[in-house]
Legacy VTK file of the C-alpha trace (Angstrom):
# vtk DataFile Version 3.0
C-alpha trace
ASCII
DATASET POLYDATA
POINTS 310 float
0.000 0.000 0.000
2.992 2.073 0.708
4.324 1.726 -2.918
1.125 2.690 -3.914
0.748 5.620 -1.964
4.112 6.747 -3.260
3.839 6.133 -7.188
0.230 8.411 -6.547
2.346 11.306 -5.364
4.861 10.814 -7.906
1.790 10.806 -10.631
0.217 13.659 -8.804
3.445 15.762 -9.075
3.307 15.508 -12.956
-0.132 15.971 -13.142
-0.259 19.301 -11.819
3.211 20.550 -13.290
1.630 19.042 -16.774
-1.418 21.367 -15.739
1.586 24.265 -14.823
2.607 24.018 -18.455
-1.013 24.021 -20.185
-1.305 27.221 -18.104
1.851 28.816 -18.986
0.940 27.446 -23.226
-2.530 29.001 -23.125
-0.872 32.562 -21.196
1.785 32.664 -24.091
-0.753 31.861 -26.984
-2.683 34.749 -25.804
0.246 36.628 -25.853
1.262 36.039 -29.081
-2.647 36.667 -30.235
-2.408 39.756 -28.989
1.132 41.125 -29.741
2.472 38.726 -32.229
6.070 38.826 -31.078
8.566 36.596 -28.847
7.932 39.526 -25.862
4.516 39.311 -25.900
4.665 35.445 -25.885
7.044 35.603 -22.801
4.913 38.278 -20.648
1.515 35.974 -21.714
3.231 33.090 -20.134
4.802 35.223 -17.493
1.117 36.980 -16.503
0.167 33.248 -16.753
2.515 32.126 -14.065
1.839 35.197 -11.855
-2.184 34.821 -11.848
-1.278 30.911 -10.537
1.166 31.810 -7.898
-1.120 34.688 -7.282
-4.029 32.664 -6.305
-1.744 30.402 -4.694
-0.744 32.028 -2.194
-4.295 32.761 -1.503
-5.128 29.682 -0.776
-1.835 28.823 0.903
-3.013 31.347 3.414
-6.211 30.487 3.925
-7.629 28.137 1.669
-9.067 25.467 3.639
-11.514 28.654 5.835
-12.495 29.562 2.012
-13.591 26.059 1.340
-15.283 25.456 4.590
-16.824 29.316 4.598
-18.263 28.165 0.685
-20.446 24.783 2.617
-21.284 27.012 5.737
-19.436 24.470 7.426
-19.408 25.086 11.752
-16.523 24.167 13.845
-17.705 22.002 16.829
-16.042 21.188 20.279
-15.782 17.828 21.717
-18.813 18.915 23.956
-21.026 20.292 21.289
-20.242 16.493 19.510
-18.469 14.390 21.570
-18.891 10.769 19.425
-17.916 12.608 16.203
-14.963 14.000 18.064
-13.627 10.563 19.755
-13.876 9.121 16.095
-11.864 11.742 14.344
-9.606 11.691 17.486
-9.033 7.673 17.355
-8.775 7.568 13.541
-6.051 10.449 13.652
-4.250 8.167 16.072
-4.726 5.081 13.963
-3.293 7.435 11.088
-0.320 8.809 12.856
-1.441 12.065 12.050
0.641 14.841 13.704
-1.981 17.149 15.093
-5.835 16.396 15.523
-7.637 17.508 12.096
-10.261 20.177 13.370
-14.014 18.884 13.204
-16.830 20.871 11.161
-20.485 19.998 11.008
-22.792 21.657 7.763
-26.100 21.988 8.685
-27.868 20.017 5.820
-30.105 16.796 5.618
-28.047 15.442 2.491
-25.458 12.562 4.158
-22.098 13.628 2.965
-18.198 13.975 4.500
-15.054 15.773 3.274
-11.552 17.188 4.567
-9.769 19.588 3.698
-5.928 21.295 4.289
-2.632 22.082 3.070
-0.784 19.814 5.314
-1.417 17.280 8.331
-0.884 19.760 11.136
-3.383 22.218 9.347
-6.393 19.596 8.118
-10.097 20.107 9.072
-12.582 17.179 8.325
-16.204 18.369 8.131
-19.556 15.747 7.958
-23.188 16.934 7.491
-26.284 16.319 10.255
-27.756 14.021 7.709
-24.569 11.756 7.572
-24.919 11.990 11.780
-28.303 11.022 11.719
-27.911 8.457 9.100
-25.099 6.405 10.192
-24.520 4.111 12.925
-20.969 4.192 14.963
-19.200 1.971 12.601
-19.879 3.150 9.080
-19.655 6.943 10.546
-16.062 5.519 11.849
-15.607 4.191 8.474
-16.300 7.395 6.549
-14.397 9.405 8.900
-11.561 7.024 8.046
-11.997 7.130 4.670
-11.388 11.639 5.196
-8.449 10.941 7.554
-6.856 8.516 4.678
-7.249 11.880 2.230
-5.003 14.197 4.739
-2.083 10.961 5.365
-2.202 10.776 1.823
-1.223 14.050 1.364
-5.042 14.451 -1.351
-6.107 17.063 0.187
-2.527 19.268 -0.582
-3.193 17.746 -4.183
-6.575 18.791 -4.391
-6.066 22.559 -3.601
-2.666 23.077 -5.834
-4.809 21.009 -8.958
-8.216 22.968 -7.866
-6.013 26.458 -7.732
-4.099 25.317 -11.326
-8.090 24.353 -13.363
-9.063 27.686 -11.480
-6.317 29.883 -13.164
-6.591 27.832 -16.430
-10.401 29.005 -16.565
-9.729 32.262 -15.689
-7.400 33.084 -18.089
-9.101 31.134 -20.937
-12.048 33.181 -19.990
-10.813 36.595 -19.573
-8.223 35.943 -22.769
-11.627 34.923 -25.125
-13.181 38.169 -24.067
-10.582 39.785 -24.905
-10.241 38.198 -28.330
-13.730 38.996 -28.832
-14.680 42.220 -27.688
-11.350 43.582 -27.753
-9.009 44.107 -30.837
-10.647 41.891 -33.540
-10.491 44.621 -35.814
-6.987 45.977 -35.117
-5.910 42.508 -35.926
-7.766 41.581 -39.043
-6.356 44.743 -40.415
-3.002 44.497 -39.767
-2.057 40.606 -38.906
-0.427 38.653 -42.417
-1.750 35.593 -43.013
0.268 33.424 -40.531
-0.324 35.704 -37.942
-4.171 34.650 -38.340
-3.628 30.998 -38.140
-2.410 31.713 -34.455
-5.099 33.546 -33.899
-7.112 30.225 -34.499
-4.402 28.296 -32.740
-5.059 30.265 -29.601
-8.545 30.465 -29.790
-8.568 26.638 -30.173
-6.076 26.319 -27.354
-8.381 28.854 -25.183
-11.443 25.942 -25.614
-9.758 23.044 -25.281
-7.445 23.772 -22.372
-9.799 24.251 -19.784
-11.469 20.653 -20.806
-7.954 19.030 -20.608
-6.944 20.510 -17.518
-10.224 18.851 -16.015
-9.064 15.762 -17.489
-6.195 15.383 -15.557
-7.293 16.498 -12.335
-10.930 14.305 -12.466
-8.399 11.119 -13.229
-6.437 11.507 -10.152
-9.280 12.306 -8.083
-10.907 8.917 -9.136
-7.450 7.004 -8.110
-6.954 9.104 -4.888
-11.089 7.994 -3.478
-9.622 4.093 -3.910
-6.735 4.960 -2.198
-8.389 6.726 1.048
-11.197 3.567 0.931
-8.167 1.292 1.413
-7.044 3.491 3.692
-10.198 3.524 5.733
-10.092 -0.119 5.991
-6.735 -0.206 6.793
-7.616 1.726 10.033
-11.179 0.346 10.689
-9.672 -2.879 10.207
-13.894 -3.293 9.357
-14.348 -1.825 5.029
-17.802 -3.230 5.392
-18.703 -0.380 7.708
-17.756 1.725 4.908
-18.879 -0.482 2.137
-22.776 0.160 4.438
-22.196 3.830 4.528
-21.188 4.317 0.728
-24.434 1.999 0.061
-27.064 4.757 2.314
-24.949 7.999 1.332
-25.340 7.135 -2.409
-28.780 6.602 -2.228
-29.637 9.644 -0.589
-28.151 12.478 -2.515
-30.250 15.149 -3.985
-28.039 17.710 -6.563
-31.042 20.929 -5.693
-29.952 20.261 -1.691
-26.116 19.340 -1.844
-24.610 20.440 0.864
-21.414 21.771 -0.835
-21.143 23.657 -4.371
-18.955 22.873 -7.163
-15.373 23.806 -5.905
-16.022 21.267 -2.935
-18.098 18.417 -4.407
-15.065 16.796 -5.710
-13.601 16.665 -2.399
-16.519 14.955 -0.954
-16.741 10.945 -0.024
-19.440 11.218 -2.760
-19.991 13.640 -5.278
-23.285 14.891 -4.822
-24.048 15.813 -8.271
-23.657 12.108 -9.153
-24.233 10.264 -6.200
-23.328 6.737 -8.276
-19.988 8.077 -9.317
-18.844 7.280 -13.545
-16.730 5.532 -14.727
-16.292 7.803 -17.558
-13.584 10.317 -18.339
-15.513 13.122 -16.823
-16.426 11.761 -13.420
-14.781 12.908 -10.095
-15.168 9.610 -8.675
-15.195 6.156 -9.479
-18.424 4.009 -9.273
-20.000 3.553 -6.041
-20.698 -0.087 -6.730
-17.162 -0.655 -7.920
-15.717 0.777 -4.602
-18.662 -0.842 -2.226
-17.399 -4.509 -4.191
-13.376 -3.679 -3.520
-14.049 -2.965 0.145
-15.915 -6.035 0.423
-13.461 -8.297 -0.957
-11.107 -6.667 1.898
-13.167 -7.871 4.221
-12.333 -11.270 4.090
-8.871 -10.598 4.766
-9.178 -8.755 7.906
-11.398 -11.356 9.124
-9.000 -13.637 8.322
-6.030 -11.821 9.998
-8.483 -11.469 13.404
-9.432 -15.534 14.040
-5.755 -16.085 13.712
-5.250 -13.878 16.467
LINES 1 311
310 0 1 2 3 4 5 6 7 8 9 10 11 12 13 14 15 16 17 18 19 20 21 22 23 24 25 26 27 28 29 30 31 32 33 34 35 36 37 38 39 40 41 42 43 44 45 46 47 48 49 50 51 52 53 54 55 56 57 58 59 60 61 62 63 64 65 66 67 68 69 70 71 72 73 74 75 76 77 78 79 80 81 82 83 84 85 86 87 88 89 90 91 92 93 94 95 96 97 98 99 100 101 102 103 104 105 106 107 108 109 110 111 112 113 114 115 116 117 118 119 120 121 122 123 124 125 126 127 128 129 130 131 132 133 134 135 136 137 138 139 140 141 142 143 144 145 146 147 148 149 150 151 152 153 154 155 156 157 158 159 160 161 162 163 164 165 166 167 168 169 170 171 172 173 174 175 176 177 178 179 180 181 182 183 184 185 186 187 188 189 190 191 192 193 194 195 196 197 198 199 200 201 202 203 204 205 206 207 208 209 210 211 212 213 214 215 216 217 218 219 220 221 222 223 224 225 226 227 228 229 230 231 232 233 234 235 236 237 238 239 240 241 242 243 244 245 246 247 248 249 250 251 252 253 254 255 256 257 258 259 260 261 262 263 264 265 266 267 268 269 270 271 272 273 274 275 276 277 278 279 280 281 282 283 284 285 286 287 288 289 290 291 292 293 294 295 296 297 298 299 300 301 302 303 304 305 306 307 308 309
C-alpha cells in the first residue's frame, strides 16, 4: 500500500506541473494573439505564471476557511459532539497524524463527508447532520476514516494546488476569449499577415480546449486518490464493510437541488453529490459507487482472516 501511496504522489506531481505548463501554453498563446512577437509570448506566459502563484498564495493562506466558509461548514467542540470527536480523534491516532484535524459539522439533511488542508498539522474534516443522523458508529467511523486517509495521503494538498491550477486555467481562458472577442478583432484583421491569423485560431482553439484538458487530468487523479483513502479507511477500521454500508445509504440519498457543498467542494466529498453513483467515464470525479462498495468487500475477508488467527 505504501508503494502505492508513493507512485500516486509521484503521478500527482506531474499531473499538476503538466497542468503548470497548459497554463503557462494558453498565457503565451494569448500573448502572441495579442502582440504577435517573442515579448509578448514571454509576458503571456509570465502573466500566466503570476495569476497561478497569485491565487496560490491565496489559498496557501487560507484556503481550507475559504472552502469550509463556501459549505457554511461550523466548527464544533468535543462537547457540542463528543462521538464525532472521539472518532476523528481515534482515527487520527490510527493514522499517525501529527496534530488532531479540526471537526466541522454543515447543517444540511443530504449525508455527505469531506476534509480539507494544506498539510497534516493544518487539516479540518467536516460531515453533514444528515450523515450523523444516518449512520450508525461503525460506518460513521468508516467514513471518517476514509477523510483521515485523504489528509495521510497528502489528497487534500493535491486537491487545492490542482483545484487552484483548473481555477487559473479558466480564468485566463475566460478573460483571454473576451478579450479576443470584444477587444481588438479589428486591429488585428487589419493588420495581422496571413500566418499571424492561423495563431489567432491556434489560440482560440487552445483557449477551448485547455480548460477541458486541464479537467481531465485532475478528475483522473481524483478517481485514483477515493480508492486509495477507501483502502485506507479499511486499513484503520480494520472493518471496510462499515464503509462499504455507509457508501451503500450515502449514495442513495443524494439530492443535486440540496447538496450540501457547491462545485469547488463536491469533488472533495466521499461522494460527489451531483452524481451520487460516481462514472466511470472520463468526466467523473469519482469512481463508481458499486465498484468501490465490491473492492471494500473483498477486503473484508482478509481482515477477518487476519483477526481468528489472532
Amino acid at each position: 500500500m505504501w508503494e502505492v501511496i508513493a507512485a500516486n504522489k509521484r503521478r500527482s506531481i506531474w499531473l499538476v506541473l503538466a497542468m503548470a505548463a497548459l497554463l503557462s501554453g494558453i498565457a503565451a498563446a494569448f500573448g502572441y494573439a495579442f502582440g504577435g512577437t517573442q515579448e509578448t509570448v514571454l509576458y503571456g506566459a509570465f502573466i500566466g505564471i503570476g495569476i497561478w502563484g497569485l491565487l496560490l498564495v491565496i489559498n496557501m493562506l487560507g484556503g481550507e476557511n475559504v472552502l469550509l466558509a463556501s459549505a457554511n461548514a461550523r466548527e464544533v467542540t468535543h462537547n457540542e459532539a463528543p462521538q464525532l470527536y472521539n472518532i476523528v480523534e481515534e482515527m487520527r491516532i490510527a493514522a499517525a497524524l501529527p496534530a488532531m484535524p479540526k471537526v466541522y459539522i454543515v447543517n444540511n439533511p443530504v449525508p455527505n463527508a469531506f476534509a480539507v488542508g494544506l498539510k497534516p498539522e493544518r487539516a479540518a474534516v467536516s460531515v453533514t447532520t444528515g450523515l450523523l443522523q444516518r449512520l450508525n458508529r461503525d460506518e460513521l467511523q468508516g467514513v471518517l476514516a476514509h477523510e483521515i486517509g485523504h489528509i495521510a495521503n497528502r489528497d487534500t494538498l493535491y486537491m487545492t494546488l490542482a483545484g487552484v491550477t483548473l481555477g487559473a486555467i479558466v480564468l485566463i481562458a475566460d478573460f483571454g476569449l473576451r478579450m479576443l472577442f470584444w477587444g481588438g478583432m479589428n486591429r488585428r484583421s487589419n493588420n495581422r499577415n496571413g500566418a499571424a491569423s492561423i495563431m489567432v485560431i491556434v489560440a482560440l482553439v487552445f483557449a477551448i480546449l485547455a480548460p477541458l484538458v486541464a479537467r481531465l487530468l485532475y478528475f483522473a487523479c481524483s478517481r485514483q486518490r477515493e480508492y486509495l483513502a477507501d483502502a485506507s479507511s479499511a486499513q484503520y477500521t480494520r472493518y471496510p464493510a462499515a464503509l462499504a454500508s455507509a457508501l451503500r445509504k450515502i449514495s442513495s440519498e443524494q439530492d443535486a437541488k440540496d447538496a450540501p457543498v457547491n462545485h469547488v467542494v463536491d469533488a472533495m466529498c466521499i461522494i460527489n453529490p451531483l452524481k451520487a453513483a460516481g462514472s466511470s467515464t472520463i468526466f467523473g470525479t469519482h469512481p463508481p459507487t458499486a465498484e468501490r462498495i465490491r473492492r471494500l468487500l473483498s477486503m473484508q475477508g482478509h481482515f477477518t482472516a487476519e483477526s481468528s488467527v489472532h
